[in-house]
C-alpha positions as CSV (number, residue, x, y, z in Angstrom):
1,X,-60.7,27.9,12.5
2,X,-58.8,29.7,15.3
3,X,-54.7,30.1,14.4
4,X,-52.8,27.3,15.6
5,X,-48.9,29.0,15.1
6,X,-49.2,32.5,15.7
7,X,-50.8,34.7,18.7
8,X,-52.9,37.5,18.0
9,X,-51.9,40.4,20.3
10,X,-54.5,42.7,19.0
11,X,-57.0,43.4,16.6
12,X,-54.4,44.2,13.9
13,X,-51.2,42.9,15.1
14,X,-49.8,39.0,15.5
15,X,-46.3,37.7,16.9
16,X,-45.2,35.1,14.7
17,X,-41.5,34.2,16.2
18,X,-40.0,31.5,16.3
19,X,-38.3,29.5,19.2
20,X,-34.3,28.6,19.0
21,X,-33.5,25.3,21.7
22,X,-30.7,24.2,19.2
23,X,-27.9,26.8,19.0
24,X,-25.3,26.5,22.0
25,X,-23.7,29.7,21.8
26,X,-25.2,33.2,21.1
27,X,-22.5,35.3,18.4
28,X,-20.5,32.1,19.1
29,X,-20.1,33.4,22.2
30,X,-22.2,33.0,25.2
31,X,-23.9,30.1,26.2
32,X,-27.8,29.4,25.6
33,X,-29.1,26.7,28.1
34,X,-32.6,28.0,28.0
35,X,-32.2,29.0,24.1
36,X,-33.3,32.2,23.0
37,X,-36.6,33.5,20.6
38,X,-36.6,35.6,17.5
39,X,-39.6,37.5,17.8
40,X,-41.4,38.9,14.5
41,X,-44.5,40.8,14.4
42,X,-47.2,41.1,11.4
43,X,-49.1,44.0,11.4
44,X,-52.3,44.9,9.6
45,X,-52.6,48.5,8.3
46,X,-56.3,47.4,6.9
47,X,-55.3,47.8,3.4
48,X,-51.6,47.3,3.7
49,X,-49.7,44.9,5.8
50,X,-45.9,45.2,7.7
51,X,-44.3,42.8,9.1
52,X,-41.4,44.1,12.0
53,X,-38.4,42.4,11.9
54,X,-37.4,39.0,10.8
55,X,-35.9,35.6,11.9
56,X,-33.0,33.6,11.6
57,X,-32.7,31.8,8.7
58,X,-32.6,28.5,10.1
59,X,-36.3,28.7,11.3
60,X,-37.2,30.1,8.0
61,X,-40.0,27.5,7.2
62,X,-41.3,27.7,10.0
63,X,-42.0,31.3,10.2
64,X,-43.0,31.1,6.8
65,X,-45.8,28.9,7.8
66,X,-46.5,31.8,11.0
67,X,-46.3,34.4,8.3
68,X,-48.9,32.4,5.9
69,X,-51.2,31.8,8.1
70,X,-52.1,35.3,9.0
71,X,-51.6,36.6,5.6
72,X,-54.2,34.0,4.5
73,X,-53.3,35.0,0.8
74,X,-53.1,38.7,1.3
75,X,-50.0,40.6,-0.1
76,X,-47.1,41.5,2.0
77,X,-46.3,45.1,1.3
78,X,-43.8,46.2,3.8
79,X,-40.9,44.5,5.8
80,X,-39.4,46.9,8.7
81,X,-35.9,46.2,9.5
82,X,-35.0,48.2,12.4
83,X,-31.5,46.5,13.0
84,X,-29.5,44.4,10.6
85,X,-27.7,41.7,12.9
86,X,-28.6,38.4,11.1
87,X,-30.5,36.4,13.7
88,X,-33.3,39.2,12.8
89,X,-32.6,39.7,9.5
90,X,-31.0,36.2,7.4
91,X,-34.4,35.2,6.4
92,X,-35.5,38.6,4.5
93,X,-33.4,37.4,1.3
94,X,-36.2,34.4,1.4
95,X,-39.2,37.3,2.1
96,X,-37.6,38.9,-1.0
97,X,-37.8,35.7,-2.7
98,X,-41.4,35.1,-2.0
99,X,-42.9,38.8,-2.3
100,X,-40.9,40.5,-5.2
101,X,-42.9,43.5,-4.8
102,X,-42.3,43.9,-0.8
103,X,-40.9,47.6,-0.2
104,X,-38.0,47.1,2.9
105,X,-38.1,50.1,5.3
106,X,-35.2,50.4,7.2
107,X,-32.6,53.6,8.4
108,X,-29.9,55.7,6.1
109,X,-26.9,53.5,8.3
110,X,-28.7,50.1,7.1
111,X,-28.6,50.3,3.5
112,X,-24.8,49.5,3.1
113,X,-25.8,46.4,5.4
114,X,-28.6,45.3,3.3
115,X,-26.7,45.1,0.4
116,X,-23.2,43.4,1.2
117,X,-25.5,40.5,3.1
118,X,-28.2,40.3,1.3
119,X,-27.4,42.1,-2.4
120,X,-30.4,43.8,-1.4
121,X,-30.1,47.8,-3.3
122,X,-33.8,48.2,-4.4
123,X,-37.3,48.5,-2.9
124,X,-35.8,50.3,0.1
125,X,-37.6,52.9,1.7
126,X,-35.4,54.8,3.7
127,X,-36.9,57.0,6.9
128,X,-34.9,59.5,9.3
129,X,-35.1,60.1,13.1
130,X,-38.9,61.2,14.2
131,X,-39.9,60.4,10.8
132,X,-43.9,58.9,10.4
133,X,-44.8,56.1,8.1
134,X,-48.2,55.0,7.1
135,X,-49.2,51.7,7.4
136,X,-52.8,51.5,5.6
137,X,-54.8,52.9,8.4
138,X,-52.3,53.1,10.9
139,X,-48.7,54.2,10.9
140,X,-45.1,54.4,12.4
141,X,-43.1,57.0,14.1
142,X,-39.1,55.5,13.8
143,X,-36.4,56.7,16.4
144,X,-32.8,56.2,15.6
145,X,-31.0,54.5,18.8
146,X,-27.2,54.0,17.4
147,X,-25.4,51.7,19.5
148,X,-28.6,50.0,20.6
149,X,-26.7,47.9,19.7
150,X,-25.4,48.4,16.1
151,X,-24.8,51.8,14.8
152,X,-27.6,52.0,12.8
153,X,-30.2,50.6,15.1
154,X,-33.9,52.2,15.4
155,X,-37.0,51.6,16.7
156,X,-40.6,52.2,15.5
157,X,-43.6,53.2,17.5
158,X,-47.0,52.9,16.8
159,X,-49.0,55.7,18.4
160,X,-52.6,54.4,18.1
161,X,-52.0,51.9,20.8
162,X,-48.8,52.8,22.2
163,X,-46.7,49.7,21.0
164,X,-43.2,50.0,20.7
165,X,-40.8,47.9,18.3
166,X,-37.9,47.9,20.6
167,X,-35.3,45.5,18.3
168,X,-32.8,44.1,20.5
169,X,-33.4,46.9,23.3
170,X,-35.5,44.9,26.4
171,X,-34.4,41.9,25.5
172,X,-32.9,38.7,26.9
173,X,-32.0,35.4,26.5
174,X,-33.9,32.5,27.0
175,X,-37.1,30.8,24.6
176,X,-40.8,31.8,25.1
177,X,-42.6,28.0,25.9
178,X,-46.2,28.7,25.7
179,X,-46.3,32.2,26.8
180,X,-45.2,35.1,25.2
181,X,-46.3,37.9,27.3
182,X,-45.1,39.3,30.6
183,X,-48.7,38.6,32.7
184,X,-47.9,35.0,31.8
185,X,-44.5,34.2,32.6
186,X,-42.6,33.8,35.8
187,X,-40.5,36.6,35.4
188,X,-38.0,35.9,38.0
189,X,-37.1,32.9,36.0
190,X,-36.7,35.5,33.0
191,X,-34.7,38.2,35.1
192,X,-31.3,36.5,35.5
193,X,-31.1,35.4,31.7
194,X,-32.3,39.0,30.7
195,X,-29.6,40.3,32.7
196,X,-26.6,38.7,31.1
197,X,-28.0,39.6,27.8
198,X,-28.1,43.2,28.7
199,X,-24.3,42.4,30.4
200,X,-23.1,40.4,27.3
201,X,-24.6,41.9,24.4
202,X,-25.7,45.5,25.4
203,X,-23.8,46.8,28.7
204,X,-20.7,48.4,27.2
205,X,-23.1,50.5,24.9
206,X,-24.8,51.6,28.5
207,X,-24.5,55.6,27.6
208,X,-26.2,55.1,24.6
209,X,-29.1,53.3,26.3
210,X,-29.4,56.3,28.5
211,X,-29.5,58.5,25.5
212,X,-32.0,56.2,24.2
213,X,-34.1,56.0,27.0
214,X,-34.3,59.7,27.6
215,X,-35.5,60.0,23.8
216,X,-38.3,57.6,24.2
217,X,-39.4,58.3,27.9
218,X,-41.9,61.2,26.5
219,X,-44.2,57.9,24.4
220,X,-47.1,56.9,25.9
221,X,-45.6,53.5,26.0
222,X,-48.4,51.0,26.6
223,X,-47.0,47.4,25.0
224,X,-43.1,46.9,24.1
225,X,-42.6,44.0,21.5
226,X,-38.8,42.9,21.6
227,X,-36.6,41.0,18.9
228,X,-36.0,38.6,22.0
229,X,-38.0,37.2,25.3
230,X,-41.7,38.1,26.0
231,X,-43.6,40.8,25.0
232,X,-44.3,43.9,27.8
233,X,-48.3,44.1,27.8
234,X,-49.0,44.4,31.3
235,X,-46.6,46.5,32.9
236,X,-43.7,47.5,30.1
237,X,-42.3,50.0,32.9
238,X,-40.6,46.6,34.6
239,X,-38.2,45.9,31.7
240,X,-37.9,49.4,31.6
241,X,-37.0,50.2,34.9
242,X,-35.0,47.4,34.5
243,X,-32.8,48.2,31.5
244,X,-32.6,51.7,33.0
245,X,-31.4,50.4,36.6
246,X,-28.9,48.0,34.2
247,X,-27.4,51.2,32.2
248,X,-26.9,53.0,35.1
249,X,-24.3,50.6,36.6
250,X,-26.7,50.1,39.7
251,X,-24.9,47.7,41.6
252,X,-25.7,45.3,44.7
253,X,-24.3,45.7,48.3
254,X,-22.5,42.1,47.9
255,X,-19.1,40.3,46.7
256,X,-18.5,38.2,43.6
257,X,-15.2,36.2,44.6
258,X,-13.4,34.7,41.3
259,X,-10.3,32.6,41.5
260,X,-8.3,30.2,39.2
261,X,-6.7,27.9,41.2
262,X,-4.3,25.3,39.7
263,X,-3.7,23.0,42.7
264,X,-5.9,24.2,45.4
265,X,-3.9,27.1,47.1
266,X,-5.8,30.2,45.5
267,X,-8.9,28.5,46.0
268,X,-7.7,28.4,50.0
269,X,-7.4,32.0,49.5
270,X,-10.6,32.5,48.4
271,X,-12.1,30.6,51.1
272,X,-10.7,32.5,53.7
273,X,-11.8,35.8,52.4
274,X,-15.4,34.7,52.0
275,X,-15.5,33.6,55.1
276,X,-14.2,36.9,56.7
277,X,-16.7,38.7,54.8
278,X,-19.4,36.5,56.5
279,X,-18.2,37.4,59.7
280,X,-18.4,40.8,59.1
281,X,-22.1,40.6,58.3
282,X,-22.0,40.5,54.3
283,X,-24.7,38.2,53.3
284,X,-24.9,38.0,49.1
285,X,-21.0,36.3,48.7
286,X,-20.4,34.5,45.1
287,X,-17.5,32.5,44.8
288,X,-16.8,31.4,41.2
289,X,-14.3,29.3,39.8
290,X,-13.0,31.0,36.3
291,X,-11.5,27.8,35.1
292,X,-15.2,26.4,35.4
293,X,-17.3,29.6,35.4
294,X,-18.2,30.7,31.6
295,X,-17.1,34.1,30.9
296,X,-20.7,35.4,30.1
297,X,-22.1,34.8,34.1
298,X,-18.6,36.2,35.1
299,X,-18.9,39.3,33.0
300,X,-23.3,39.7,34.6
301,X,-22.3,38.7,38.2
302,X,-19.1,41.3,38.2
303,X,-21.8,44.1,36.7
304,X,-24.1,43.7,39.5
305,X,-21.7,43.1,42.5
306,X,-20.5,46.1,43.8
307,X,-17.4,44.8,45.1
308,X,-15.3,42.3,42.9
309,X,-12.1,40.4,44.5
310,X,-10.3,38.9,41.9
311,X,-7.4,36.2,42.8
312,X,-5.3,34.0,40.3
313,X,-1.9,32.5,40.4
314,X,1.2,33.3,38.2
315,X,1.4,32.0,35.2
316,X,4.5,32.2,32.8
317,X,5.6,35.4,34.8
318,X,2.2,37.1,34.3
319,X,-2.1,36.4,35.1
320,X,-3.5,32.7,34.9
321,X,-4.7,32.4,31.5
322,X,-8.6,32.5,31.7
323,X,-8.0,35.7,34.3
324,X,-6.1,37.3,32.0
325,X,-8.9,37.0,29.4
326,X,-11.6,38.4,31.6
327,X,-9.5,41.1,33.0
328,X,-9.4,42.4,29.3
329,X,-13.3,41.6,28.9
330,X,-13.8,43.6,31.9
331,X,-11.6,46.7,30.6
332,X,-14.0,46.8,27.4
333,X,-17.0,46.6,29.2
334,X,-16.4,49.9,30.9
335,X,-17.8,48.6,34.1
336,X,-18.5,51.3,36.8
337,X,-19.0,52.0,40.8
338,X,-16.8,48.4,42.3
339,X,-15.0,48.1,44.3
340,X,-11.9,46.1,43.5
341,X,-9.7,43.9,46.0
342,X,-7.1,41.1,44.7
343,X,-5.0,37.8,45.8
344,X,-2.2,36.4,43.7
345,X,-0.2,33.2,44.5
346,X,2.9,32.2,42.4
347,X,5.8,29.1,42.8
348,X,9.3,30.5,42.0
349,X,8.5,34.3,40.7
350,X,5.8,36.3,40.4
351,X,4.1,38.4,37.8
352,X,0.4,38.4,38.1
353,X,0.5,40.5,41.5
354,X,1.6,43.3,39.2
355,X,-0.5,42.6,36.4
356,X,-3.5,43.0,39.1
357,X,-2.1,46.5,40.5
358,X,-2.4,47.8,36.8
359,X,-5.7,46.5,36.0
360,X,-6.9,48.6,39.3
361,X,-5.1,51.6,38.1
362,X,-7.0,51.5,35.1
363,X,-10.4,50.6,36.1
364,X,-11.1,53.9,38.0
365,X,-12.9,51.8,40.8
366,X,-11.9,52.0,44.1
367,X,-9.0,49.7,45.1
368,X,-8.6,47.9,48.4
369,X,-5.1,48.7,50.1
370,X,-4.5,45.7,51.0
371,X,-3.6,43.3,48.4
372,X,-2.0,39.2,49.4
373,X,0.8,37.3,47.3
374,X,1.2,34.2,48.4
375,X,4.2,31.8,47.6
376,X,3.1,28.2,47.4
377,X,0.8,27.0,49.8
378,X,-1.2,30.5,52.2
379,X,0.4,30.0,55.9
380,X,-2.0,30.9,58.5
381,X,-0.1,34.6,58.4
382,X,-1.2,34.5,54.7
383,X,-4.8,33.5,55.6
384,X,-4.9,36.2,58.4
385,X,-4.0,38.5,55.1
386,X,-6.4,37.1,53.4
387,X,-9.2,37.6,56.0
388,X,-8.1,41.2,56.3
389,X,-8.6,41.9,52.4
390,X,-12.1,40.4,53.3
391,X,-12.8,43.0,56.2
392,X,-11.5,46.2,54.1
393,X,-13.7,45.2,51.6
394,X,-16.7,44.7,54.0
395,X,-15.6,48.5,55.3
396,X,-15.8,49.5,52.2
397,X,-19.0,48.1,51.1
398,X,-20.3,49.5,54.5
399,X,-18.9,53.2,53.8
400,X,-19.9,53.6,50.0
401,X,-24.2,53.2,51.3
């Protein structure tokens, strides 16, 4: 009888994930409308087995079951753990539980990791950058990737068919239904939920995923199996291209507008710039509202627009609230090659005009000149501002191709 839970990938390796639909926010943070998968992977070594990477605990019977069913009653003798965050790793106490005599390989960095979560101290084997492992018949070659996204984050590759373990490297959000590999998906339904996982989770680590991605580009990379979304058998070199495109600040030729408007007048603001840019022949224009815009799509869209125009009013004699919290998001992130222009409204005295100018100063992009306050609601000599911001910006977009 054929297996009903897990999906054979080869002749001696199975995916046996699971799929998460239930938890609203990933770290608590950032939203999850299409869910997300932990992916986990048995492999058969012929006379030893390994499974890569666990599952959240929550879905713990589940992949139990997964697990199980391609064991059919044979030992497990190895569980890798190439990075310790808990949605891969909170079910290994129950593996422990189960298969006493299981041997846990993991990196140097992990083993203080393993044992404040888990009281986990024994049965570790503990392998170094470039180091081999045999698996029964087959083996692994593990790759330390710090800051991939946890400092001691690795990957594992096995050469005999060129699949790569990749842990939370090309990733992304979003649950596998049905499918799990990339000939079977519709990947542009993938690609926008990949890229604000790289943006959310990832992105500010972006040098270290260059480092990473020059140490791995001399594999014979034929399959990549990731901790999240499908698995890369047909053409691996798209979520490649795509992560390397990503970590190399790549921007688009567009504008992501994003305004917090109280009572409508830095929302008129924003109109009018948007619809100078139009005129001057800018056709990808966002306009998001950051009172009703989650921070997650505002920190993706800002990483791929190259320019940003950010407009608030004053508040309390600095930004509005929810701008002030993604100005300091956007600091951390490390963002690179925008453009920046901003708008600022205020009632009796302002504040957030000033708070913008310093934010510019520090971001090391390049900053408009022109930059519109407004008191109370724009005159048309404050929307004729407003369009002007929208033209430099259009020059500038023009001038940086």
């Amino acid at each position: 009888m054929p297996n009903t839970r897990s999906v054979q990938i080869n002749d001696h390796l199975h995916y046996i994930g699971v799929n998460d639909r239930y938890t609203h926010l990933f770290e608590s943070m950032w939203p999850l409308p299409d869910g997300i998968s932990y992916n986990s992977y048995l492999l058969d070594g012929g006379t030893k087995t390994c499974l890569i990477d666990c599952v959240r605990v929550h879905s713990v019977n589940e992949f139990m079951r997964k697990l199980d069913e391609v064991l059919q009653g044979r030992p497990l003798d190895y569980v890798v753990v190439n990075h310790m965050e808990p949605d891969h790793t909170s079910s290994l106490r129950t593996i422990k539980d189960l298969f006493p005599d299981v041997k846990i390989i993991t990196s140097k960095k992990a083993v203080s990791f393993l044992e404040h979560y888990y009281d986990i101290e024994e049965d570790l084997i503990i392998v170094g950058d470039g180091e081999k492992f045999d698996i029964g018949k087959t083996s692994l070659t593990f790759y330390a990737t710090p800051m991939v996204h946890w400092p001691e984050s690795q990957v594992c590759f096995e050469e005999s068919t060129g699949t790569l373990f990749s842990q939370d490297a090309f990733g992304g959000f979003g649950t596998l239904d049905g499918a799990i590999f990339d000939d079977q998906i519709n990947w542009e339904f993938y690609l926008d939920e990949t890229t604000r996982y790289y943006t959310n989770i990832v992105g500010k680590y972006s040098v270290q995923v260059q480092r990473a991605l020059k140490k791995l580009a001399g594999l014979d990379i034929k399959m990549i199996c990731p901790d999240h979304g499908p698995v890369w058998r047909d053409n691996p070199g798209k979520i490649v291209e795509l992560y390397d495109a990503l970590s190399k600040q790549e921007t688009k030729d567009g504008v992501v507008i994003i305004y917090g408007s109280m009572y409508g007048n830095t929302e008129m603001m924003a109109e009018a710039i948007a619809r100078s840019l139009a005129a001057e022949g800018i056709r990808d224009i966002r306009i998001r509202d950051i009172s009703k815009t989650h921070l997650s799509y505002l920190i993706a869209e800002t990483w791929n627009y190259k320019g940003i125009i950010l407009g608030c009013p004053t508040y309390n004699v600095g930004l509005f609230p929810p701008m002030g919290n993604l100005i300091q998001t956007l600091e951390k992130q490390k963002m690179k090659n925008h453009i920046l222009g901003t708008f600022t409204n205020y009632s009796w005295g302002g504040g957030a005009e000033k708070k913008m100018a310093e934010f510019g100063e520090k971001s090391g992009w390049e900053v408009l000149e022109t930059s519109v306050d407004v008191m109370g609601a724009p005159k048309q000599e404050d929307l004729d501002c407003c369009a002007q911001l929208g033209r430099e910006m259009a020059a500038a977009l023009k001038n940086s191709r």
